[in-house]
C-alpha positions in Angstrom: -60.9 48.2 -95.2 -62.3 50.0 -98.3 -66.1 50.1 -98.7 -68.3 51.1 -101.6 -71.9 51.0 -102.0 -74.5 51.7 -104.4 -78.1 50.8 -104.7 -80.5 51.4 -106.9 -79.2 49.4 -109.8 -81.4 47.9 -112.1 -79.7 44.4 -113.0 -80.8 41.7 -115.4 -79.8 38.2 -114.1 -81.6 36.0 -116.7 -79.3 32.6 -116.3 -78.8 32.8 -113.0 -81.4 30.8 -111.0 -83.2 28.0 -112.4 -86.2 30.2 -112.7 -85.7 32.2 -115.8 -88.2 35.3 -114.9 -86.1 36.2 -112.3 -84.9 40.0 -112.2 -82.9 42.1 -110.3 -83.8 45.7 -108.9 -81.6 46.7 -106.0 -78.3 45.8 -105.0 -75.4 46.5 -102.7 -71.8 45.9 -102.5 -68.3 46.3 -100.5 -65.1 45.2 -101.2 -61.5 44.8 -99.1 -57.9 45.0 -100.1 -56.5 42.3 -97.7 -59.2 40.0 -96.0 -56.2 39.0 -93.6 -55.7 42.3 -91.9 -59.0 42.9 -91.7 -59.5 39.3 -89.7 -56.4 40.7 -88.0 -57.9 44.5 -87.2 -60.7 42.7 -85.7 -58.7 40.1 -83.6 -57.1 42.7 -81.7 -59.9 44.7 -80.9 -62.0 44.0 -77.2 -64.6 42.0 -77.7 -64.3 41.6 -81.1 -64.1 37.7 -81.6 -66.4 37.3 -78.9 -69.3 39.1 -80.8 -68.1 37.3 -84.2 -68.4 33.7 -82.0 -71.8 35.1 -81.0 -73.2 36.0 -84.3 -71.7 33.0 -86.2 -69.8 30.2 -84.6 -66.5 29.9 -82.6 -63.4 31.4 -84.6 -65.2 33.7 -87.2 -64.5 36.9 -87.8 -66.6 39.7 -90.0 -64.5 40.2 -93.1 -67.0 42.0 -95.1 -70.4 43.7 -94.6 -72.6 45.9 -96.7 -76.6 47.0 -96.3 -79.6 47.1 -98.6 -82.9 48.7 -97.9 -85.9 47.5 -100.3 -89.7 48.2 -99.8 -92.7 46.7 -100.8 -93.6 42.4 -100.9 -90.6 40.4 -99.2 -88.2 39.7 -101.9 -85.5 37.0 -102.2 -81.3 38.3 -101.7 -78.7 36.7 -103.7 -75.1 37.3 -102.0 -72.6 36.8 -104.5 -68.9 36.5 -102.1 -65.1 35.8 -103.5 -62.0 36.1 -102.1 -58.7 35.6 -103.4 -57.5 32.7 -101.1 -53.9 31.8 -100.4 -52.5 28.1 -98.3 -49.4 27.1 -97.5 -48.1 24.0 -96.3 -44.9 22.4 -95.7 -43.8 18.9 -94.7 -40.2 17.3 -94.2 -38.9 13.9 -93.2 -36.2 12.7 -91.4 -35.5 8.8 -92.3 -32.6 6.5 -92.1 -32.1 2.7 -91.8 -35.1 1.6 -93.3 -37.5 3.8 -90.4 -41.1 5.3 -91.6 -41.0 9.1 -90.7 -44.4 10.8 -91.7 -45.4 14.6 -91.4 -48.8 16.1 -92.4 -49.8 20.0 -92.7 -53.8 21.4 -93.4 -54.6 24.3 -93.5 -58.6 25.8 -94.3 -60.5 28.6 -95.3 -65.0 28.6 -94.8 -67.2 31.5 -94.7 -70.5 32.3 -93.7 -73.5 35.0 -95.0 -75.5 36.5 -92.6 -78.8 38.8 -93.5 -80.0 40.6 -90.3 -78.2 37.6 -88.2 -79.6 35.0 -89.8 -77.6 32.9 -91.9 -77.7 32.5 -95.7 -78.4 29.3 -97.7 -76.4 26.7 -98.0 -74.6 27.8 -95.0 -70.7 27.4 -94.0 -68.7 27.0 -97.4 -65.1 25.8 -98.0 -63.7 28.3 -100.0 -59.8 26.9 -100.4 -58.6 23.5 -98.3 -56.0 21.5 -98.7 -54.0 18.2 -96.5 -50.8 17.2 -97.4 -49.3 14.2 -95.9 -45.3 13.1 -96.5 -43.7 9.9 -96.3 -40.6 8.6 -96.3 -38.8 4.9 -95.6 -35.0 5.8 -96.4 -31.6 3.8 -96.1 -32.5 0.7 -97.5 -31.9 -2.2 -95.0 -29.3 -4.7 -96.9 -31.3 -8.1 -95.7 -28.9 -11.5 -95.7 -29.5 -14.7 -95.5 -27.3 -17.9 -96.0 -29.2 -20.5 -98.3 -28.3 -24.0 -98.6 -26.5 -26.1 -101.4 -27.5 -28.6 -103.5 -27.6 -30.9 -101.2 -29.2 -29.2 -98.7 -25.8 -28.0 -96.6 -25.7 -24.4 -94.8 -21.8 -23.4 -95.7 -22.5 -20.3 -92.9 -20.9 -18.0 -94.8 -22.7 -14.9 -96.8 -22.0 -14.2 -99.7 -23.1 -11.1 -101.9 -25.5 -12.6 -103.9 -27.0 -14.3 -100.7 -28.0 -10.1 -100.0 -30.5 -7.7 -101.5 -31.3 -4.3 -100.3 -34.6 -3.5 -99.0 -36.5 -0.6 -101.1 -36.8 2.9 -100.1 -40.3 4.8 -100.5 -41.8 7.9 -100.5 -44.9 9.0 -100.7 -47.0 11.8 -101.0 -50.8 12.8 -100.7 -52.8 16.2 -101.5 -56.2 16.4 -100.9 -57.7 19.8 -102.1 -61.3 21.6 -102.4 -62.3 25.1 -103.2 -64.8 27.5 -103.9 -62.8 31.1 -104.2 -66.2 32.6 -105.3 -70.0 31.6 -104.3 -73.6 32.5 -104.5 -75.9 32.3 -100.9 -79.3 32.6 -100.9 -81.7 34.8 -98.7 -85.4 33.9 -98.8 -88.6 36.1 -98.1 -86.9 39.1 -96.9 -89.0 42.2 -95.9 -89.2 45.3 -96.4 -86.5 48.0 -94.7 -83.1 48.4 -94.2 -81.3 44.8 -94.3 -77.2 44.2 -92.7 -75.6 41.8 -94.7 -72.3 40.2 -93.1 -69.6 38.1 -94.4 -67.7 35.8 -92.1 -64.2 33.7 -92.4 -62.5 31.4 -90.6 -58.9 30.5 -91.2 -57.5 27.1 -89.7 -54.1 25.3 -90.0 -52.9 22.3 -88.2 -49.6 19.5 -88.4 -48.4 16.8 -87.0 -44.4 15.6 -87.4 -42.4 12.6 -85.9 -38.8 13.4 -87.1 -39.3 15.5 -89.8 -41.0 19.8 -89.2 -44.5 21.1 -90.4 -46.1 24.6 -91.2 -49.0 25.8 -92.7 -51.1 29.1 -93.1 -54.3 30.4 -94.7 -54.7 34.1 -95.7 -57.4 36.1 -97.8 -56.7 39.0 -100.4 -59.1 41.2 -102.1 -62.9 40.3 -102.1 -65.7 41.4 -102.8 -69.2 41.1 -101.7 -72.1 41.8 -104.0 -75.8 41.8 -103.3 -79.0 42.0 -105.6 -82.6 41.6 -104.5 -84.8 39.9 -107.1 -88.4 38.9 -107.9 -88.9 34.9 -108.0 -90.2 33.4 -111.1 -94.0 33.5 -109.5 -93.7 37.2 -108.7 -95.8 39.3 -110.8 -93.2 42.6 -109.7 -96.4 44.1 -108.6 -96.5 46.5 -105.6 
């Protein structure tokens, strides 16, 4: 994992909060290549998902972390996160003579912010999800029956027009949300040297009667950028 920092860096952000006096004057920032092996690289280390479970919540993993030092009134942080997010899924069905054969595949991406342990507003985002459920009814069924004459008399005999063939269906369903990139929020934050920490977790999950299933979530490159800024009551004094 590549890392670059800088602080220091006078930033307008006018348009950014609601408040329209608020400035920026001190930031931070890191960056990674592949978000994946990172999550990976920290997997196979001792201890590793144990302190991540500890810090945030069963299954995260630190994919990105930078630090900001700042002096004077407590400020508020704005942690501006993205990561290119990548899902797969896969369904197939297996149907014949008129039997229903269904297969679903999810997979998930959320993160965290953390500032000194403490996590950032609005808490665990979705950045990329998606479910996919697959249907299918195939071989239509060719349904018979032997209708009566005029006069009411059942000859027992079928005949082709006495037959239809039962419709086949399939069907298919995609439900999708995602972020990709998003702005936390850190309130009242002293002075001193701050840890600011990124987490992800990645889930997938399938079910299949006939058919198969597969799914996978990975990260790419992010980025995570930090400013500190004055809120619209704060003179900037010090």
């Amino acid at each position: 994992m590549k890392t670059l920092k800088t602080s220091a860096l006078a930033l307008t952000l006018a348009g950014l909060f609601v408040a329209a006096s608020s400035y920026a004057d001190n930031s931070a920032s890191s960056y990674t290549e592949d978000g994946t092996a990172v999550i990976g690289a920290a997997a196979a280390k001792a201890g590793a998902m144990i302190e991540a479970e500890a810090v945030a919540g069963e299954g995260y993993v630190k994919v990105l972390s930078s630090e900001l030092k700042n002096s004077g009134t407590p400020k508020d942080l704005v942690i501006g996160l993205s990561f290119e997010t990548s899902l797969f899924t896969e369904t197939v069905v297996k149907s014949k003579g008129g039997t229903k054969d269904t297969s679903t595949a999810s997979a998930e991406i959320v993160m965290k912010v953390f500032v000194d342990g403490v996590e950032a507003a609005p808490g665990e985002i979705v950045f990329d999800k998606r479910y996919q459920e697959l249907w299918a009814k195939l071989g239509g069924v060719l349904d018979c029956q032997d209708t009566a004459d005029a006069d009411g008399v059942y000859d027992g005999i079928i005949s082709f027009d006495e037959c239809n063939l039962t419709e086949e269906e399939i069907g298919l369903i995609l439900d999708t949300k995602a972020a990709h990139s998003f702005n936390f929020l850190a309130y009242n934050i002293g002075s001193g040297s701050h840890t600011i920490e990124a987490y992800a977790k990645l889930t997938k999950d399938g079910t299949a009667q006939m058919g198969e299933t597969d799914s996978s979530a990975s990260l790419g490159k992010g980025t995570l950028s930090v400013w500190e800024v004055h809120g619209a009551n704060d003179t900037g004094a010090e």
